[in-house]
NUTI-180180 format. One line per 3 residues: for each residue z, x, y of C-alpha. Coordinates in nm, 4 decimals. Each point is the difference from the previous one (the first is absolute). Layout:
Z X Y ~ ...
This chain:
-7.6321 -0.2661 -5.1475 ~ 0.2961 -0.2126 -0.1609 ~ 0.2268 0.3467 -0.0035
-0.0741 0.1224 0.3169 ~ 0.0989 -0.3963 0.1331 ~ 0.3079 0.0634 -0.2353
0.1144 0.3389 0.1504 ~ -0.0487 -0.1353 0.3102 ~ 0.2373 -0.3364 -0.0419
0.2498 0.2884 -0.1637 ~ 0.0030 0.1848 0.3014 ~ 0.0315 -0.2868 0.2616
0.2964 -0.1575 -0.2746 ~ 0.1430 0.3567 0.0519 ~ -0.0483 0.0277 0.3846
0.1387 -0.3526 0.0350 ~ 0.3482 0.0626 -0.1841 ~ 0.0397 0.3480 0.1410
0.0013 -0.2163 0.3932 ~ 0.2124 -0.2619 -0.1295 ~ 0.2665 0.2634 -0.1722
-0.0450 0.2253 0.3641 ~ 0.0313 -0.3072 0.1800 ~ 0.3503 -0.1164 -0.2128
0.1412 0.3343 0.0538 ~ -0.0746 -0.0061 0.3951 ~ 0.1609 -0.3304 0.0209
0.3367 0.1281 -0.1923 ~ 0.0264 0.2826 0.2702 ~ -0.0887 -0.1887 0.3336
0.3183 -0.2151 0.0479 ~ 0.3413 0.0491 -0.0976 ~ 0.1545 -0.2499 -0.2920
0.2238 -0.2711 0.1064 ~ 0.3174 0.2386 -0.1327 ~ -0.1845 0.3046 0.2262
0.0713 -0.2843 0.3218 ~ 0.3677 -0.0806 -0.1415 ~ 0.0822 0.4452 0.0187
-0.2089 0.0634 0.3326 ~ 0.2544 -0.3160 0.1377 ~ 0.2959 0.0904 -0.1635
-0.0404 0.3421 0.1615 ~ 0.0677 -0.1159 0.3552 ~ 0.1653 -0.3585 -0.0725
0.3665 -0.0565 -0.1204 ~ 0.2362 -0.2634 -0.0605 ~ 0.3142 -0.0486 0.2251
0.3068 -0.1831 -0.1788 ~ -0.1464 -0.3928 0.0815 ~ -0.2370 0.0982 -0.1927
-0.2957 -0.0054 0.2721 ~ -0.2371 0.2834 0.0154 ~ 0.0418 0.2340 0.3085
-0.1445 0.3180 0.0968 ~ 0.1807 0.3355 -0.1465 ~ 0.2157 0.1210 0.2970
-0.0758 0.3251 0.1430 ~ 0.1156 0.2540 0.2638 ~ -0.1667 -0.0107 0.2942
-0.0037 0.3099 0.2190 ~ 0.2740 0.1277 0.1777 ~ 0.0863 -0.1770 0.3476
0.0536 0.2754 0.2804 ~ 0.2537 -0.0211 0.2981 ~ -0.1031 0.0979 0.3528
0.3556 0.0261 0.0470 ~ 0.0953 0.3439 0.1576 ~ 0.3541 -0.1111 0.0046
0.2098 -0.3474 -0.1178 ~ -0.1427 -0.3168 0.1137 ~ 0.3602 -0.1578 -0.0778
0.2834 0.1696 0.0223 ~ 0.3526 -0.2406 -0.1650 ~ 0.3400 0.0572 -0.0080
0.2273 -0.2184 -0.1942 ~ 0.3652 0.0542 0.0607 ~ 0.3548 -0.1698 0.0077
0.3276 0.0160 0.0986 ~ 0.1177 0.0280 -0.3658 ~ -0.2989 0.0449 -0.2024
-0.1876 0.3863 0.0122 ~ -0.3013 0.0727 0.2288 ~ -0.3653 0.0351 -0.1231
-0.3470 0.1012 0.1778 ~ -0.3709 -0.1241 -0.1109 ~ -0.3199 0.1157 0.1167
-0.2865 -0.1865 -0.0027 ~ -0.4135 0.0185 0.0619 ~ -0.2170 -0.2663 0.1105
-0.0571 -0.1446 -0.3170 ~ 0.3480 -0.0852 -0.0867 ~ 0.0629 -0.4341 0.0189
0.3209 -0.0073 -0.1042 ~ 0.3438 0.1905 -0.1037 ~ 0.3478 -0.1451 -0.1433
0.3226 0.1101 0.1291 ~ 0.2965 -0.0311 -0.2709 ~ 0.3682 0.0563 0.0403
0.1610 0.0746 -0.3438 ~ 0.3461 -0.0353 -0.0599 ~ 0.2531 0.0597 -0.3090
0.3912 -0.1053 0.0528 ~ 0.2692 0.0520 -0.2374 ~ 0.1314 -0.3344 0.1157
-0.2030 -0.3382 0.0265 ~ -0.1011 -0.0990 0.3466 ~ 0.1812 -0.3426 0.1299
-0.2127 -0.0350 0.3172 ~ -0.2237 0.1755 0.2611 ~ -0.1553 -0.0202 0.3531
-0.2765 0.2092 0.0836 ~ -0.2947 -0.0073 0.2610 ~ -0.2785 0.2116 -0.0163
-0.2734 0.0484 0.2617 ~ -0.3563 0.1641 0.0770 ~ -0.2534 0.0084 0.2721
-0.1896 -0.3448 -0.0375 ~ -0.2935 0.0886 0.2009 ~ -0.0315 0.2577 -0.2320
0.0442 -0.0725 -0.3627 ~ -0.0023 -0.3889 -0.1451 ~ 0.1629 -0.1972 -0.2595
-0.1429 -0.2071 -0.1681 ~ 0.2305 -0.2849 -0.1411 ~ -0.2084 -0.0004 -0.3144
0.1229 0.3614 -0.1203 ~ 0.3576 -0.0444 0.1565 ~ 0.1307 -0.2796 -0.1597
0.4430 -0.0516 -0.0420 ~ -0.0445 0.0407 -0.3783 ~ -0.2073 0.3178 0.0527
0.1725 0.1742 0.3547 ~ 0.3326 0.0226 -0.2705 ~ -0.0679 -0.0920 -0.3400
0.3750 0.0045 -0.0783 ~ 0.1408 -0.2464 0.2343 ~ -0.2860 -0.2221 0.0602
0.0408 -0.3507 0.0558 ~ 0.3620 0.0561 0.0861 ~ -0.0870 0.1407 0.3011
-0.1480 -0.0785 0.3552 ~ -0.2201 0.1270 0.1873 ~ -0.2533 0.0040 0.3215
-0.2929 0.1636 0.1220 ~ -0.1070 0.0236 0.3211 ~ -0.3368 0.1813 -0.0083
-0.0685 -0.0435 0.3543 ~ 0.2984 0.2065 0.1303 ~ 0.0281 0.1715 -0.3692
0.3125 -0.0948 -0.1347 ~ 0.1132 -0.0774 -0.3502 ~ 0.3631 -0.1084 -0.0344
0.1881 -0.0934 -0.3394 ~ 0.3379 -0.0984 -0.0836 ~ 0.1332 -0.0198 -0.3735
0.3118 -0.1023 -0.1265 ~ 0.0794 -0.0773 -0.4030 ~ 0.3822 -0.0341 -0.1451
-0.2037 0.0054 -0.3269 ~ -0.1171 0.3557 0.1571 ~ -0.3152 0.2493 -0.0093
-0.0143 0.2138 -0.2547 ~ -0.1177 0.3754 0.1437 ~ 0.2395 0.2085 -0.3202
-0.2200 0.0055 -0.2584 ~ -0.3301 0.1464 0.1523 ~ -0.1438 0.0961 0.3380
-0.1605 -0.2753 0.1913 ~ -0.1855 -0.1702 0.3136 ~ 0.2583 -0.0719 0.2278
-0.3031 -0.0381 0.2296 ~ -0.3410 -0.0231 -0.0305 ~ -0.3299 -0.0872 0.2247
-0.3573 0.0697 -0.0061 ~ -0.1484 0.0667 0.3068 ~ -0.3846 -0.0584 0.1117
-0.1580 0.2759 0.2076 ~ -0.3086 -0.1467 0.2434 ~ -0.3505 0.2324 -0.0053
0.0834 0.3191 0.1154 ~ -0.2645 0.2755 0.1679 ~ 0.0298 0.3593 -0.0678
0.0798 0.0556 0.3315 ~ 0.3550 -0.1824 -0.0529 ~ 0.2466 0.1265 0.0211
0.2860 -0.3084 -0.0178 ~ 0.4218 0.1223 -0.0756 ~ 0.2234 -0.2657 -0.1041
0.3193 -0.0722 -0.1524 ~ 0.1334 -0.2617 -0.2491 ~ 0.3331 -0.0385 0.0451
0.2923 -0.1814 -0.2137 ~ 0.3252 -0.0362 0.1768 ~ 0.2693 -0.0964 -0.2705
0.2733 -0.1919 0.2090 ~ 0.2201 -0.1205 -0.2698 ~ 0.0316 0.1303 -0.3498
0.3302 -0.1643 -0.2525 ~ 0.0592 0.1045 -0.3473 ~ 0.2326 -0.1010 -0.2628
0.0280 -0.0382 -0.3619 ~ 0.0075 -0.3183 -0.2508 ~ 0.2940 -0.1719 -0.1134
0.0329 0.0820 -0.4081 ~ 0.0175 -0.4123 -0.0628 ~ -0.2172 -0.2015 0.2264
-0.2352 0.2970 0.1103 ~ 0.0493 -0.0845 0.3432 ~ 0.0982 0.2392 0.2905
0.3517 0.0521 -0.0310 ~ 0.1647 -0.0281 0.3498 ~ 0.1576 0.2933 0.1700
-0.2001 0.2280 -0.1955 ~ -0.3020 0.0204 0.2609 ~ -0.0831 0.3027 0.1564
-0.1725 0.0369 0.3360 ~ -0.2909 0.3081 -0.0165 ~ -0.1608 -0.1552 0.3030
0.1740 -0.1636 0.3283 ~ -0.1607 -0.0834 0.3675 ~ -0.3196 0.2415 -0.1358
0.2715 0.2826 -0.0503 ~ -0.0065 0.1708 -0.2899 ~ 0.3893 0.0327 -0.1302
0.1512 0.3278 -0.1765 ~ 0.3509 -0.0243 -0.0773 ~ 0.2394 -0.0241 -0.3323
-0.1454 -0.3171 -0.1069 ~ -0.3821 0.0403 0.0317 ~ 0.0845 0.3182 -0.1839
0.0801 -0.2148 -0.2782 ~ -0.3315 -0.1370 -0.0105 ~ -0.3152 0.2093 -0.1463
-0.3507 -0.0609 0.1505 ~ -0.2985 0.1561 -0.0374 ~ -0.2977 -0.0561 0.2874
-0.3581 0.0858 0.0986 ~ -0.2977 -0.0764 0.1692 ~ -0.3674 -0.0178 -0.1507
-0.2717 -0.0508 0.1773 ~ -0.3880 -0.0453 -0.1385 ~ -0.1500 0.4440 -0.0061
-0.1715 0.0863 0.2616 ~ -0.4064 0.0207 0.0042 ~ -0.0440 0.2357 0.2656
0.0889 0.4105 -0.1049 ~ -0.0614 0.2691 0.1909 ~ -0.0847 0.1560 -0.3541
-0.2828 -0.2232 -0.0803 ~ -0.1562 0.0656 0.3623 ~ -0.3174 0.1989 -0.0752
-0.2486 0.1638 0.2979 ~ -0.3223 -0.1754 -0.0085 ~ -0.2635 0.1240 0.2626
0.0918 0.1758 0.2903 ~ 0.2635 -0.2274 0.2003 ~ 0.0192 -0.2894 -0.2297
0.2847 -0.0146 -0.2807 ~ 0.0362 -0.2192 -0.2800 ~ 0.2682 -0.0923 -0.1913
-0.1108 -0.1197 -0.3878 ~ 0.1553 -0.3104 -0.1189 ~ 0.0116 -0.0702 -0.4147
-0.2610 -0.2497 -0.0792 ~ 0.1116 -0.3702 -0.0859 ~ -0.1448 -0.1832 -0.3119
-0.3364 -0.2200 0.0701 ~ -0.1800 -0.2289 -0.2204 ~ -0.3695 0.0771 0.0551
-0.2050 -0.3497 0.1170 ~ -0.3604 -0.0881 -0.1386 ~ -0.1665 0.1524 0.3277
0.1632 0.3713 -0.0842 ~ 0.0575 0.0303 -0.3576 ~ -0.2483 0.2830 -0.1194
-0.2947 -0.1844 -0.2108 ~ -0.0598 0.1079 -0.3500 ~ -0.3353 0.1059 -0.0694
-0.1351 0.0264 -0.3728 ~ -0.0659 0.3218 -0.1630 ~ -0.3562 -0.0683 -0.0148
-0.0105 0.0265 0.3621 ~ 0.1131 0.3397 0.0138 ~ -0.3205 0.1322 -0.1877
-0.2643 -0.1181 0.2124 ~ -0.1260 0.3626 0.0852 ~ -0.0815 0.0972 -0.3214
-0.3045 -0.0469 -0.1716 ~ -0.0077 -0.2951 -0.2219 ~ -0.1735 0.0173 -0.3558
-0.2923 -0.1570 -0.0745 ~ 0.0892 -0.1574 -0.3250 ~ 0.3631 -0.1915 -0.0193
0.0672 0.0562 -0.3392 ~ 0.3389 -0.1500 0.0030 ~ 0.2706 0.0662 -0.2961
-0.0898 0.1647 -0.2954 ~ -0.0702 -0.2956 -0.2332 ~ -0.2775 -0.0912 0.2354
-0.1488 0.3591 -0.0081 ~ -0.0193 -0.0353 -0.3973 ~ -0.1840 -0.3597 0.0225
-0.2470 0.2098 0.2412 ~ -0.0386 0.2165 -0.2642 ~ -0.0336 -0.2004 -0.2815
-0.2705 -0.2033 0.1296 ~ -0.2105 0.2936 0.1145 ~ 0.0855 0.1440 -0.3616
-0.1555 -0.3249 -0.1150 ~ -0.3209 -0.0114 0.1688 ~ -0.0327 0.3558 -0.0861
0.0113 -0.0777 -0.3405 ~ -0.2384 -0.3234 -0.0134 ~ -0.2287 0.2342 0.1913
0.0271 0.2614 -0.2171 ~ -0.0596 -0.1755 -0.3412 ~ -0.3381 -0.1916 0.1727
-0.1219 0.3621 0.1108 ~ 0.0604 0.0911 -0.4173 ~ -0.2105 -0.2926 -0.1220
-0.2775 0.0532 0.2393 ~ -0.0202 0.4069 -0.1360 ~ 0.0267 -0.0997 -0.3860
-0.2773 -0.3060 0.0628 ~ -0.2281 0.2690 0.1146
């Protein structure tokens, strides 16, 4: 009676640490480690350069134009600067006109005015400041704008001189704003920069100032001069406007009657609400069957083992004694 009580307290010491070890190894493989969490958040976290986390950025799909032809159609031209065109779709908020300019000589003073269609495009004062319209002459300049009626004029004059010899530069620059545009627009305007007065000359060796009876007039009364003295001077001049977003190339049929025009994706950072969530890999195996022992990593399989090897053995020897007694 005492060996079958003592096989039996074997087998329920057996049956007891076999649950515990299955129950250890089913607890190692439910939830991810705390350095599991730190991978699955790294994967669709980052850092930006203050050093706060923010969502990766992503591409969002492609925006499409309804646009079967330009929304916004500019010209920018001058009386002594080059002409340039711009198409635009609806999606287009703003463009920046710039009139570059190179001159052999250093530019002693200036009168321009430019204008534009007001109820049209705007300016805002913010992006068309004097230091930014002409980054050469700045402050020794003046200038109004009448957004109303859609008039800038400006008015520099410097005996200490602009320098335009050593590299191409703004003579003139402004952003303009464009208002919400349908597809069904179809606006043409012009930007355009009348140069009234235009007076080069060249430093004195000594003081650097302009040295008198040097000067040269390019410009007079918004007429452009050619004769043996301009010819002395060498300019180079252009217009650049911001590229168009509307091509006839890009227009691709879409069903039937309807064309679209594709228009290259900007850069979004995705928000809490549609950044993809990150499920664990254990999720992914929920339709297949699961085992009905967890026996975890290998060193628990061998304590499995061992213990069963030892009851078999206790077992065994009390089997041995109760043959040889008889």
């Amino acid at each position: 009676m005492a060996k079958k009580a003592l096989c039996l307290l074997l087998t329920l010491i057996a049956l007891f640490m076999l649950s515990h070890t299955a129950a250890f190894a089913e607890d190692n493989t439910a939830e991810p480690t705390a350095a599991d969490s730190t991978v699955l958040h790294s994967e669709t976290m980052a850092t930006d350069a203050s050093g706060v986390t923010v969502p990766f950025s992503t591409e969002p799909e492609a925006t499409y134009s309804l646009a079967k032809y330009p929304v916004l159609t500019v010209a920018a031209i001058s009386n002594y600067f080059g002409r340039i065109d711009a198409e635009y779709n609806e999606f287009t908020r703003e463009f920046t006109v710039v009139y570059m300019l190179k001159s052999s000589k250093r530019l002693l003073s200036t009168n321009w005015t430019l204008t534009y269609d007001a109820n049209l495009l705007m300016l805002n004062p913010e992006k068309n400041t004097i230091e930014t319209i002409c980054p050469i002459m700045k402050n020794a300049a003046n200038m109004s704008i009448d957004d109303k009626d859609g008039v800038i004029r400006y008015a520099a004059t410097d005996l200490d001189m602009f320098d335009y010899s050593t590299a191409e530069a703004a003579f003139v620059r402004i952003v303009f704003d464009v208002p919400m545009l349908t597809p069904e627009d179809s606006e043409i305007t012009k930007v355009d920069l009348t140069v009234s007065d235009l007076v080069v000359t060249e430093p004195d060796s000594r003081t650097g100032k302009s040295v008198t009876g040097k000067e040269i007039v390019l410009v007079a009364n918004s007429k452009v001069l050619k004769n043996d003295m301009t010819k002395l001077v060498q300019t180079s001049k252009y217009t650049t406007i911001t590229p168009s977003t509307f091509s006839e190339e890009t227009i691709k049929p879409a069903t039937d009657d309807e064309v679209v025009t594709t228009v290259p994706p900007t850069t979004q950072k995705l928000t809490a609400a549609t950044r993809p969530a990150v499920k664990p890999k254990a999720a992914e195996k929920t339709n297949e069957a699961l085992p009905l022992l967890y026996t975890g990593t290998w060193y628990i399989a061998l304590l499995i083992l061992l213990i069963l090897l030892v009851c078999s053995t206790v077992l065994f020897i009390m089997r041995k004694r109760d043959i040889y007694n008889d």
